[in-house]
C-alpha positions in Angstrom: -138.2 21.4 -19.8 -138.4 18.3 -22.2 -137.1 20.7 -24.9 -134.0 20.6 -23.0 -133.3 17.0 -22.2 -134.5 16.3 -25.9 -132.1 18.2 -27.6 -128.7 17.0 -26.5 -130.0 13.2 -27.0 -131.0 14.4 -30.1 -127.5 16.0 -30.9 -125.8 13.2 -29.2 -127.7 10.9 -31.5 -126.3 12.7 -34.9 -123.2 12.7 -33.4 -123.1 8.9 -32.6 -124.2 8.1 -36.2 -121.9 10.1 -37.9 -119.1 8.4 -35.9 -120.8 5.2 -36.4 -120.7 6.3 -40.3 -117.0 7.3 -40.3 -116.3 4.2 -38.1 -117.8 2.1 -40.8 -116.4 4.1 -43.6 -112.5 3.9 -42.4 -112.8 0.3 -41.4 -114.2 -0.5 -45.0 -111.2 1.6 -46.7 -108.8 0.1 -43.8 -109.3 -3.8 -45.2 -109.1 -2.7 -48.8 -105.3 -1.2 -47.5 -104.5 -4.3 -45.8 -105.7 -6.1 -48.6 -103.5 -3.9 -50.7 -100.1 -4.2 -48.6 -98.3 -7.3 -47.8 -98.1 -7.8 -44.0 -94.1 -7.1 -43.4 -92.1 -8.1 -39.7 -90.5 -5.1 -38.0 -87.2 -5.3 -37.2 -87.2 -5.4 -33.9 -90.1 -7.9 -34.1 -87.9 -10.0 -36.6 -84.4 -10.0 -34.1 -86.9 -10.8 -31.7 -87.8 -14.1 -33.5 -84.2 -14.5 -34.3 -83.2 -14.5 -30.9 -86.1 -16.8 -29.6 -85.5 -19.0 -32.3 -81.8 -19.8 -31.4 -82.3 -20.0 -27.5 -84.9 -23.3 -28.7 -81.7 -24.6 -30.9 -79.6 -24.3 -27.3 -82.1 -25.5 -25.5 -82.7 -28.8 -27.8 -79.3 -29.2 -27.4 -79.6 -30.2 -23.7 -81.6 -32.8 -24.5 -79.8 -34.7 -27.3 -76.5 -34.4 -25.9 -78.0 -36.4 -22.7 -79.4 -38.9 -25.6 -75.9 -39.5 -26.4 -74.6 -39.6 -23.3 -77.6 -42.7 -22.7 -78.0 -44.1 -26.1 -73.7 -44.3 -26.4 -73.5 -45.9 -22.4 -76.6 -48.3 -23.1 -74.9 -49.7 -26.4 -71.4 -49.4 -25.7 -71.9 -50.9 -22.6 -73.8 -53.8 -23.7 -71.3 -55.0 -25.8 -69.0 -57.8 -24.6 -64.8 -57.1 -24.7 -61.7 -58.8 -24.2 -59.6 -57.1 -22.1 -56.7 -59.0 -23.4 -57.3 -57.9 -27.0 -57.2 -54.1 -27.9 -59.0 -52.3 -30.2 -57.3 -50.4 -32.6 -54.1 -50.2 -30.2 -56.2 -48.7 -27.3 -57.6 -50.7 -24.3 -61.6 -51.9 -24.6 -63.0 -50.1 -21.8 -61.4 -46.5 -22.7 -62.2 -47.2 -26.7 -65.8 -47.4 -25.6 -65.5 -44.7 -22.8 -64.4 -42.4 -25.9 -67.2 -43.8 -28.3 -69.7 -42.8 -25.6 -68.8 -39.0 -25.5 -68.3 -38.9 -29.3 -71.4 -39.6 -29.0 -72.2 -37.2 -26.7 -70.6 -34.6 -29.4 -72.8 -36.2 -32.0 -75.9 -35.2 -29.9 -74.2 -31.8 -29.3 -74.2 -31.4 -33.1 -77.8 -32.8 -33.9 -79.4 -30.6 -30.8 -79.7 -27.6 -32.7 -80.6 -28.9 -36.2 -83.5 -30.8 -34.4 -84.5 -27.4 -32.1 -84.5 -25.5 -35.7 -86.6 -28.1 -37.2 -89.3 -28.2 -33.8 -89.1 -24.4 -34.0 -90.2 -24.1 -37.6 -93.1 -26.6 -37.1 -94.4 -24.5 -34.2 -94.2 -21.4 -36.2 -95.2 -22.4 -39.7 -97.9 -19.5 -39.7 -95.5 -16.6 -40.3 -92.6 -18.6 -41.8 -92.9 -17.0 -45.4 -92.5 -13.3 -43.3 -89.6 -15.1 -41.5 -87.5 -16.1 -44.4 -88.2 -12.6 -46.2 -86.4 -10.9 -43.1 -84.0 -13.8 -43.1 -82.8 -13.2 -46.2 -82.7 -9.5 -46.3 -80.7 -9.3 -42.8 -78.2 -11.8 -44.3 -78.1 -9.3 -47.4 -77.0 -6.5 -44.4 -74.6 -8.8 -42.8 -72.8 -9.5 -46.0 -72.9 -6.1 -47.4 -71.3 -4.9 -44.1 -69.0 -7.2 -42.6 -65.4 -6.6 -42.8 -62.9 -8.7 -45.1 -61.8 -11.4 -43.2 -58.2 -11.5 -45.2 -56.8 -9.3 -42.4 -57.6 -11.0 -39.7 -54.9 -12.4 -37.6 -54.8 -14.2 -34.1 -54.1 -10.9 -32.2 -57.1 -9.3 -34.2 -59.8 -11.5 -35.4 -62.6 -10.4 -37.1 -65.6 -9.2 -34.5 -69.0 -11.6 -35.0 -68.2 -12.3 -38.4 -71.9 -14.1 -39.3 -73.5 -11.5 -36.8 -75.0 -14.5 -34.7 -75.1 -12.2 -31.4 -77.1 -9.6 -32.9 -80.7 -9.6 -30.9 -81.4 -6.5 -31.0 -81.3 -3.2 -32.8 -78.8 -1.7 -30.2 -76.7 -5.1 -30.6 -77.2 -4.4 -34.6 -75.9 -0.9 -34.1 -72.8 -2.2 -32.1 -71.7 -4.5 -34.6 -71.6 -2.0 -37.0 -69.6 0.2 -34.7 -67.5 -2.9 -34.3 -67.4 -3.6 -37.7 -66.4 0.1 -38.5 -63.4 0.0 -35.8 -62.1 -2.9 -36.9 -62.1 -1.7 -41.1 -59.7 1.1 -39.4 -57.7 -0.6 -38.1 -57.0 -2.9 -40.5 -56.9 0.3 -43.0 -54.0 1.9 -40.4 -51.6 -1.2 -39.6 -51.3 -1.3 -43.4 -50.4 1.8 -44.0 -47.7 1.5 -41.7 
């Protein structure tokens, strides 16, 4: 009876250390691959990124464009006028009123620079990977946009700078799009 019990832990034994060997083996020629190969983003990983990284650029722009709105009404409204005495042909209080939103439009413009600039320092890790997709998805965009010469205001061209592509369905439609609008360029000049 111990015969029994004895032999499958003895078989379960050989059978654990030849997966612990095999374990131990692939892992060993698993690092030397990963050592071998660069680490490379997916593209879905990559338009996730891209899509992450623009919603912080909108969502920065919140901010500064209230920091305008502030900084603009603090200053402008600190300073003393004459009502009497225009400036540059236009009454004080609605010069200022308009130096206050421009700059409001002046934070509108710096808001996504500055959430570009906070998203890069938070992600400095896999920048390099970043820029290597960056580049090569621009290469795409250029190679298969239309020519914007026959645009017109009835037909302009579709996302020109693909800057709505989060996806690789959204890729795939602005190909399609890009494709629809080639013919019919191609078929009103051959009219």
């Amino acid at each position: 009876m111990l015969q029994e019990f004895a032999r499958p832990l003895r078989l379960q034994g050989t059978r654990l250390a030849a997966s612990r060997r095999t374990a131990v083996a692939s892992s060993r020629f698993a690092s030397t691959a990963a050592n071998e190969t660069p680490e490379t983003l997916s593209w879905p990983d990559y338009l996730t990124i891209r899509k992450k990284k623009r919603k912080w650029e909108m969502a920065m722009t919140v901010p500064c464009v209230l920091a305008g709105l502030v900084g603009g009404a603090s200053y402008f409204g600190s300073l003393e006028m004459d009502p009497t005495k225009p400036i540059l042909g236009v009454d004080p209080m609605i010069f200022f009123g308009g130096a206050t939103f421009a700059s409001m439009g002046l934070g509108y413009l710096v808001g996504p620079i500055a959430g570009s600039q906070l998203w890069r320092t938070t992600h400095r890790r896999a920048m390099s990977l970043i820029e290597a997709r960056d580049r090569e998805f621009h290469a795409h965009i250029v190679k298969n946009r239309v020519d914007p010469t026959s645009q017109s205001a009835t037909n302009p061209v579709p996302d020109f700078y693909g800057e709505k592509i989060g996806s690789l369905k959204d890729y795939r439609q602005w190909l399609r799009d890009q494709a629809r609008y080639k013919r019919k360029s191609r078929w009103t000049e051959d009219e």
